[in-house]
N, C-alpha and C positions, 0 to 999 in steps of 0.2 A: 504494500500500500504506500510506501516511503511518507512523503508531507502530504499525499490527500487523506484529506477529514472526510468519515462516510457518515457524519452525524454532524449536525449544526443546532440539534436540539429538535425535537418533537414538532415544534409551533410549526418554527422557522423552515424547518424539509417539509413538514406537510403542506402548508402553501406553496412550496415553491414546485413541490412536484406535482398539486393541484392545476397551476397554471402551466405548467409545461407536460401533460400529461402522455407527450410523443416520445419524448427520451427520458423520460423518470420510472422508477418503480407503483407511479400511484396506483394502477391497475393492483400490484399484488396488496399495496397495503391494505386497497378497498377489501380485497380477499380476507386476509389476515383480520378485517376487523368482522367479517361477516363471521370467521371459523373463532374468534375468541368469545362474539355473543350467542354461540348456538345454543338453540333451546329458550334464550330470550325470548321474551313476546315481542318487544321491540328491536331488532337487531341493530346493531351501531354499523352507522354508514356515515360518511363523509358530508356534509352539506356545505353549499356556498360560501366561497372564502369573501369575508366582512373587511 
């Protein structure tokens, strides 16, 4: 990995890969949040970055 950072903190990556959704991972983290609420009644999904 040498001097890239793969975390800039929760907020900050998930906006950023919110808006750049062609070259980011947001696709898996939408995944990632679907498979951590399973069984919720409401599942955690990503909404419009404010």
């Amino acid at each position: 990995m040498g001097d890239r950072s793969l975390c800039n903190g929760l907020l900050w990556d998930w906006t950023h890969w919110q808006n750049t959704p062609l070259t980011s991972p947001f696709h898996l983290f939408t995944r990632l949040l679907g498979q951590l609420s399973y069984g919720l009644q409401e599942p955690l999904k990503p909404g419009p970055v404010r």
